[in-house]
N, CA, C and O atoms as CSV, one atom per row, in Angstrom:
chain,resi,resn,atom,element,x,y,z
A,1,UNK,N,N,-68.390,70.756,146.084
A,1,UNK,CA,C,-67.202,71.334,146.644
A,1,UNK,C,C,-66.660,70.392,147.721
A,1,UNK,O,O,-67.340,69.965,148.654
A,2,UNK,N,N,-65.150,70.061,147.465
A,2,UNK,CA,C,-64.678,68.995,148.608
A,2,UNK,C,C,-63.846,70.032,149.624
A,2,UNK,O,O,-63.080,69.354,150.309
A,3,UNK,N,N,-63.769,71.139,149.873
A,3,UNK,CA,C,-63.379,71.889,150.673
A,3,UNK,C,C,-63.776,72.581,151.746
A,3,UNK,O,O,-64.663,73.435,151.726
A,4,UNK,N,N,-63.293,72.322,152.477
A,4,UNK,CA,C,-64.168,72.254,154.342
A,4,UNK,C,C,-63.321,73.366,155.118
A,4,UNK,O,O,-62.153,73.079,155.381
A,5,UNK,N,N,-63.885,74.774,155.554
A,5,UNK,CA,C,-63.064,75.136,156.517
A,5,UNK,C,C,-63.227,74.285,157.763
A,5,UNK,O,O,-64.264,73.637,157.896
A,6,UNK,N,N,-62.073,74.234,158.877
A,6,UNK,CA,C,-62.232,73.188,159.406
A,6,UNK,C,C,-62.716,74.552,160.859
A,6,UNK,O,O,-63.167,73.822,161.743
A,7,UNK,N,N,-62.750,75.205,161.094
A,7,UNK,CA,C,-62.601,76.629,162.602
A,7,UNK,C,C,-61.669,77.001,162.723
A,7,UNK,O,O,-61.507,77.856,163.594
A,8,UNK,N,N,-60.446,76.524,161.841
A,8,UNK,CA,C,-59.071,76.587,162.653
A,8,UNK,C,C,-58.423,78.060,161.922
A,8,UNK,O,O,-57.596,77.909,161.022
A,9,UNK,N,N,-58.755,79.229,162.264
A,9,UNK,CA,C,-57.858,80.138,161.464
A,9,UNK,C,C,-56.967,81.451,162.743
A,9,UNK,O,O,-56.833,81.565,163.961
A,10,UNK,N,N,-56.775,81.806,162.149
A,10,UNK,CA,C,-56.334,83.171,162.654
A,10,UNK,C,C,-55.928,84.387,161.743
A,10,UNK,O,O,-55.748,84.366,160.525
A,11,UNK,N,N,-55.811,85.572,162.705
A,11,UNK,CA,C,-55.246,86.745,162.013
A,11,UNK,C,C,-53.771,86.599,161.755
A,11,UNK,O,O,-53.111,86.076,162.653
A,12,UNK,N,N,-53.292,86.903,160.894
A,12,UNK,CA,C,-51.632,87.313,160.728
A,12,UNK,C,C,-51.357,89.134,160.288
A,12,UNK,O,O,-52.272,89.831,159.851
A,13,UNK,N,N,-50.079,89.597,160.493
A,13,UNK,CA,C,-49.889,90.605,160.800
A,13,UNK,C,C,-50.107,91.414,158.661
A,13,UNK,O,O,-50.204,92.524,158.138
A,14,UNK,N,N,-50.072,89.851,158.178
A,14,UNK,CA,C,-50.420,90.411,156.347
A,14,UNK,C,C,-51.964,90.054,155.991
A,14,UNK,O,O,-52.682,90.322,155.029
A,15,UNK,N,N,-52.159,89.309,157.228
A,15,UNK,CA,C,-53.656,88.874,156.228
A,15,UNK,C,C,-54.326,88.108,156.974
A,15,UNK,O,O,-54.778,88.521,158.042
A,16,UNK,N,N,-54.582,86.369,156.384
A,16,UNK,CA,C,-55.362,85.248,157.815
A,16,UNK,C,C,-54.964,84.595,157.122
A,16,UNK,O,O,-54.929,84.565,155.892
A,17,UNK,N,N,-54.463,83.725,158.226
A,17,UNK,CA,C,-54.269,81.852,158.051
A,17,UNK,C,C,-55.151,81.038,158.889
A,17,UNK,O,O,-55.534,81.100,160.057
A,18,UNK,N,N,-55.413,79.977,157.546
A,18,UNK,CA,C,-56.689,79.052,158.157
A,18,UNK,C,C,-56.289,77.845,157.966
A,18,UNK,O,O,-55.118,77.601,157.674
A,19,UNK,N,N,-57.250,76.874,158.110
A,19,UNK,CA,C,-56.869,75.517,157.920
A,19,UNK,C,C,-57.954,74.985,157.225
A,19,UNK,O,O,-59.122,75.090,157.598
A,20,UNK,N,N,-57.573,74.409,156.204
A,20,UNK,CA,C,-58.683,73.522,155.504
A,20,UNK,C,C,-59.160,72.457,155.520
A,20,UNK,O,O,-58.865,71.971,156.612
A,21,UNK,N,N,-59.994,71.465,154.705
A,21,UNK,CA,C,-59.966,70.286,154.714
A,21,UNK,C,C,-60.159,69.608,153.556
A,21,UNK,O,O,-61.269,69.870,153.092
A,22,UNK,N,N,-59.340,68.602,152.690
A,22,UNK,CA,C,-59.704,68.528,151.260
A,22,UNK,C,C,-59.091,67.208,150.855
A,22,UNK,O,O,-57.889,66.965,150.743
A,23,UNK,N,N,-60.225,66.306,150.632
A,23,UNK,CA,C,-60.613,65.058,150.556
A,23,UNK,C,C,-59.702,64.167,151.957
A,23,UNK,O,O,-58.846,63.291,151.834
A,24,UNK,N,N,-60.146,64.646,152.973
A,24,UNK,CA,C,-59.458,64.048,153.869
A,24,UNK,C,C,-57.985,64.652,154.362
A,24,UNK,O,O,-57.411,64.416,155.425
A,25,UNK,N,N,-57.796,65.022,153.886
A,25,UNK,CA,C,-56.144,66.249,154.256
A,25,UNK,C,C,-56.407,67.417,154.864
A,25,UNK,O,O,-57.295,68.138,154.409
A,26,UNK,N,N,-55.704,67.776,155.946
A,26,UNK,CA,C,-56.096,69.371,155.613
A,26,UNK,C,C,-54.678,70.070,155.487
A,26,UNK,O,O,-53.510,69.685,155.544
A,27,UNK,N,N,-55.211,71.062,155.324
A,27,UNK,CA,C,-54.157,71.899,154.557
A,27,UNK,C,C,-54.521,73.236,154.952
A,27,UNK,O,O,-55.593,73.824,155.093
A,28,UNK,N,N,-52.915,73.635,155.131
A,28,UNK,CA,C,-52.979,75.406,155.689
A,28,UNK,C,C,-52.962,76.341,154.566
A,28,UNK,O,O,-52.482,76.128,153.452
A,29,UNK,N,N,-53.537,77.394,154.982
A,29,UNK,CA,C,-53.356,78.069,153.731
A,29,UNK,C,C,-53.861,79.548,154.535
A,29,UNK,O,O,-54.318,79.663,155.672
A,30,UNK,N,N,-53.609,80.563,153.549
A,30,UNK,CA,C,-52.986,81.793,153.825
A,30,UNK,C,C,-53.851,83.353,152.427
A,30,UNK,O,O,-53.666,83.722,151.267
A,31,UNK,N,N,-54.473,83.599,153.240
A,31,UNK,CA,C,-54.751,84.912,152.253
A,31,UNK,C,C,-54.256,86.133,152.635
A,31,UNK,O,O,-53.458,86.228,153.568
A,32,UNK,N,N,-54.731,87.275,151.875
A,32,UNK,CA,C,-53.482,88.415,152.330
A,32,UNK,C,C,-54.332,89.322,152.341
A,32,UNK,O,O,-55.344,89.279,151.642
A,33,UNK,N,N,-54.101,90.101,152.987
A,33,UNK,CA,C,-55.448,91.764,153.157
A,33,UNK,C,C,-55.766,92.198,152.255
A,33,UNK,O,O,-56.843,92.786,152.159
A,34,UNK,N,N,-54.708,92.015,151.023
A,34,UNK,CA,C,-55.550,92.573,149.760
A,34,UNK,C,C,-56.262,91.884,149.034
A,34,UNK,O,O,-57.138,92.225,148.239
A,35,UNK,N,N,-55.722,90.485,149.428
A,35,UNK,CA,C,-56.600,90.007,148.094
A,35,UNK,C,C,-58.194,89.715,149.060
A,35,UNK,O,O,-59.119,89.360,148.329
A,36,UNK,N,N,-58.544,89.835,150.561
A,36,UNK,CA,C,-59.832,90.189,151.292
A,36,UNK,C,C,-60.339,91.511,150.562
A,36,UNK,O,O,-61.514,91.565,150.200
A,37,UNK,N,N,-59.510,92.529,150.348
A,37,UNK,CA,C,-60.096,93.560,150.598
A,37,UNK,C,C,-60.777,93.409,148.569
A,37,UNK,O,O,-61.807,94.012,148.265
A,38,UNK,N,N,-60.023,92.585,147.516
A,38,UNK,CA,C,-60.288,92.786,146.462
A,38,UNK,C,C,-61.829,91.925,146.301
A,38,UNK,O,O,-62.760,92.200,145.543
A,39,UNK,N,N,-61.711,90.740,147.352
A,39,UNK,CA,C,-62.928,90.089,147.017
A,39,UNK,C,C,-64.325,91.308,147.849
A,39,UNK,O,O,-65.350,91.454,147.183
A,40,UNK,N,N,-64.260,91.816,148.774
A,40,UNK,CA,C,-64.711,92.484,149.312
A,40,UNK,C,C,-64.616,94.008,149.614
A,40,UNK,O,O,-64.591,94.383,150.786
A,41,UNK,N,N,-64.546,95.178,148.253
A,41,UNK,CA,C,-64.010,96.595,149.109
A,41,UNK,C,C,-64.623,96.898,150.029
A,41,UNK,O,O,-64.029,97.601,150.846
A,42,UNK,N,N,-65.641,96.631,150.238
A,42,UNK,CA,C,-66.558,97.461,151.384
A,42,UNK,C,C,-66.565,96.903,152.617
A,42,UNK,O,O,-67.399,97.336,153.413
A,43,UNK,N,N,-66.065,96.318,152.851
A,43,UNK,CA,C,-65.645,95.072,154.116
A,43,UNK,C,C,-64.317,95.627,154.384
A,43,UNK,O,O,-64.175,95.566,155.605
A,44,UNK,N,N,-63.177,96.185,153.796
A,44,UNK,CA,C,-62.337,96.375,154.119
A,44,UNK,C,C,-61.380,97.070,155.080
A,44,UNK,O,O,-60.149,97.070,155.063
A,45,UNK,N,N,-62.482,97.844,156.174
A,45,UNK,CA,C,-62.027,98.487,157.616
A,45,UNK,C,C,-62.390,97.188,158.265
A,45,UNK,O,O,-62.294,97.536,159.441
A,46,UNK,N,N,-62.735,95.953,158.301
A,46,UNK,CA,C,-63.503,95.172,158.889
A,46,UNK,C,C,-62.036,94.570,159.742
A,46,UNK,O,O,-60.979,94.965,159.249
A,47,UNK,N,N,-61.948,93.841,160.720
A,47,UNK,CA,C,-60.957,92.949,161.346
A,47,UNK,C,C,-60.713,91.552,160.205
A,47,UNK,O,O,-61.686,90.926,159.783
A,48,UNK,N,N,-59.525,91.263,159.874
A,48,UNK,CA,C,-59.650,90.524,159.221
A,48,UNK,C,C,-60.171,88.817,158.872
A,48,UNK,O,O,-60.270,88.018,157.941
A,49,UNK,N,N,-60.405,88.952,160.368
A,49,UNK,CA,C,-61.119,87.154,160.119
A,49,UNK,C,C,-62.898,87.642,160.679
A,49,UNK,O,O,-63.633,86.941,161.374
A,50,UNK,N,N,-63.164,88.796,160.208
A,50,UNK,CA,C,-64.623,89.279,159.875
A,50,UNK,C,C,-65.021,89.091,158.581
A,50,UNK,O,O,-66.115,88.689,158.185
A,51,UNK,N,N,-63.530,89.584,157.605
A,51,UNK,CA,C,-63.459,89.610,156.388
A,51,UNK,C,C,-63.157,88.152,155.843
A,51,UNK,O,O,-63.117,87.707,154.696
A,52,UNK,N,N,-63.027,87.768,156.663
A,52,UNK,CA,C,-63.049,86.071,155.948
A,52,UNK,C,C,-64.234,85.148,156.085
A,52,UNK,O,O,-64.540,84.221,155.335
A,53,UNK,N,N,-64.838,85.557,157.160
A,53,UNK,CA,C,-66.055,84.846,157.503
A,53,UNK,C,C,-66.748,85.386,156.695
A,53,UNK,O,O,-67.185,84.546,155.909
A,54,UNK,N,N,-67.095,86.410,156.469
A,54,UNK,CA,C,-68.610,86.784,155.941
A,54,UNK,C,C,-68.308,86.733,154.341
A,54,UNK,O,O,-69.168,87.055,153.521
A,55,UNK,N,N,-66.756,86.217,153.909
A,55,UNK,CA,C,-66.903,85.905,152.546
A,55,UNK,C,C,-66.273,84.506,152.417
A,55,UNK,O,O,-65.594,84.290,151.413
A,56,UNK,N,N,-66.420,83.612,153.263
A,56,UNK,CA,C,-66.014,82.636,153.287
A,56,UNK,C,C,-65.957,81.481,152.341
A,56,UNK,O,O,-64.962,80.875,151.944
A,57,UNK,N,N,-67.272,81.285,152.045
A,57,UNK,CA,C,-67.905,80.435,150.870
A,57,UNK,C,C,-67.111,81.189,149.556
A,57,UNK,O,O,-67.024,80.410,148.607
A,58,UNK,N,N,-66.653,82.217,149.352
A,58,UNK,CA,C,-66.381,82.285,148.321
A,58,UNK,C,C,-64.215,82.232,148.004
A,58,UNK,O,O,-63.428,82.187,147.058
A,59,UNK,N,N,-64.191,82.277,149.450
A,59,UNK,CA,C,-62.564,81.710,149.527
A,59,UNK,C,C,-61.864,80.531,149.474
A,59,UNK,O,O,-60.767,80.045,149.199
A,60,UNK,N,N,-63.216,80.229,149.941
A,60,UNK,CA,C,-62.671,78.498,149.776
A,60,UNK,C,C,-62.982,77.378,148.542
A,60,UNK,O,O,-62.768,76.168,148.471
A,61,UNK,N,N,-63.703,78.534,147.427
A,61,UNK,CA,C,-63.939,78.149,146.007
A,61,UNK,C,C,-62.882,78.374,145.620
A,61,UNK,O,O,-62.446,77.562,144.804
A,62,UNK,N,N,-61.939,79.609,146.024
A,62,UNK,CA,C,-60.507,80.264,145.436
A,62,UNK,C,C,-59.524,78.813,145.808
A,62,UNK,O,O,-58.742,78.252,145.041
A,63,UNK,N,N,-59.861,78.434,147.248
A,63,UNK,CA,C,-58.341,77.727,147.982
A,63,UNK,C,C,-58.893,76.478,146.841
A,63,UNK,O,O,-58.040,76.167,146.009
A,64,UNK,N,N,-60.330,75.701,146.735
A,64,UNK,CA,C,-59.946,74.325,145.946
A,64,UNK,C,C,-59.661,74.977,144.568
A,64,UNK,O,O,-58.509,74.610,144.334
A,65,UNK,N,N,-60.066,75.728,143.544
A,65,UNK,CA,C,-59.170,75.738,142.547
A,65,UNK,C,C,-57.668,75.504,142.611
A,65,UNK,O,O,-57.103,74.500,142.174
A,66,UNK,N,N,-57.091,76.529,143.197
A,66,UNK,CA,C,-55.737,76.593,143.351
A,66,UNK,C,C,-55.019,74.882,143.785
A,66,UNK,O,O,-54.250,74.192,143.116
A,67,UNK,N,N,-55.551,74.646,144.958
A,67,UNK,CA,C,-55.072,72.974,145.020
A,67,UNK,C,C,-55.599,72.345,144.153
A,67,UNK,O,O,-54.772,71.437,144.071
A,68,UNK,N,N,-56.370,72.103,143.399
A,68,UNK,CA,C,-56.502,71.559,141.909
A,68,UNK,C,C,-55.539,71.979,140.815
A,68,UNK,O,O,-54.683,71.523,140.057
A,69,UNK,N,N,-55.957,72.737,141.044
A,69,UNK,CA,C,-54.151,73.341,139.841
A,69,UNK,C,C,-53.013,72.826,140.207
A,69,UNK,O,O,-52.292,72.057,139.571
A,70,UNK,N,N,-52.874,73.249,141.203
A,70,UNK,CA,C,-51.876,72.516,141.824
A,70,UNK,C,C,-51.451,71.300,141.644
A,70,UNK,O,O,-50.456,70.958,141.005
A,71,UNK,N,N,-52.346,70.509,142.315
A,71,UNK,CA,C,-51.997,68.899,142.093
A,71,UNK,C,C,-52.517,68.173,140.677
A,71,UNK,O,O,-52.740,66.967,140.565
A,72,UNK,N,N,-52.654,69.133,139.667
A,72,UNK,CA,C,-52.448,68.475,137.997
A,72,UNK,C,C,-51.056,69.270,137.593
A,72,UNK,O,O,-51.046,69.324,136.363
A,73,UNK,N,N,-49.815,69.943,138.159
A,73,UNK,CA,C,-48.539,70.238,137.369
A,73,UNK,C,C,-47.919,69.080,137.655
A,73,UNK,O,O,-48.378,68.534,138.658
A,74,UNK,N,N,-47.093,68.550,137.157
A,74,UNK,CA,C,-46.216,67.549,137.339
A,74,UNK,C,C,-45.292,68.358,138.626
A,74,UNK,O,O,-45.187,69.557,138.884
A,75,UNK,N,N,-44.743,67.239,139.229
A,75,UNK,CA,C,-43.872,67.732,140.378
A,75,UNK,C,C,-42.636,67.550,140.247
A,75,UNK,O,O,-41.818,68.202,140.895
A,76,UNK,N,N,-42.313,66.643,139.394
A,76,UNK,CA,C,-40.822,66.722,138.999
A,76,UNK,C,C,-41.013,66.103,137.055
A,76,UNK,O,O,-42.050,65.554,136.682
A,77,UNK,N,N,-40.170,66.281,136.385
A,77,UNK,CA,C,-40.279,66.274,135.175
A,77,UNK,C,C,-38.737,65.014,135.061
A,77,UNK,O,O,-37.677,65.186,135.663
A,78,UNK,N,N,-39.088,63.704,134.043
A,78,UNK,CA,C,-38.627,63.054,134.051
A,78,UNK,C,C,-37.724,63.060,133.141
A,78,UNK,O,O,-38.205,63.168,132.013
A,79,UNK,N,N,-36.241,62.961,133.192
A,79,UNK,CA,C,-35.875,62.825,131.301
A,79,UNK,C,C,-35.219,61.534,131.151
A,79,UNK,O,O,-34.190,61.292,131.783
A,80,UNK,N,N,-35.874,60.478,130.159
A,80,UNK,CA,C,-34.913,59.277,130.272
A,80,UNK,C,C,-33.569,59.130,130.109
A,80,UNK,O,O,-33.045,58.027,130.264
């Protein structure tokens, strides 16, 4: 796994924003109360960067997929 939380997060009024780290970049990124509360129901009265920590390892398997996906779509499409 090349994805590093770096400490840097906070609560937001939908969810938590954190900061990552991925192959040398970091990158912000953003989850939302539900999708905490879907990886976790029983955690879900919890404060939300409780709910991120104690499922952490498994969010930041979510954030590098997604930037992998990500950076294999083409970003602009060429037509000669």
């Amino acid at each position: 796994m090349h994805t590093v939380f770096t400490g840097k997060g906070t609560e937001t009024p939908d969810g938590y924003s954190f900061q990552v780290s991925f192959l040398g970049h970091e990158i912000a990124c953003h989850i939302s109360s539900e999708a905490l509360q879907d990886i976790d129901p029983d955690n879900r009265f919890n404060p939300r960067e409780q709910q991120f920590r104690d499922n952490q390892q498994h969010v930041l398997t979510l954030v590098e997929k997604a930037i992998v996906a990500a950076a294999s779509i083409p970003s602009a499409v060429r037509i000669p």
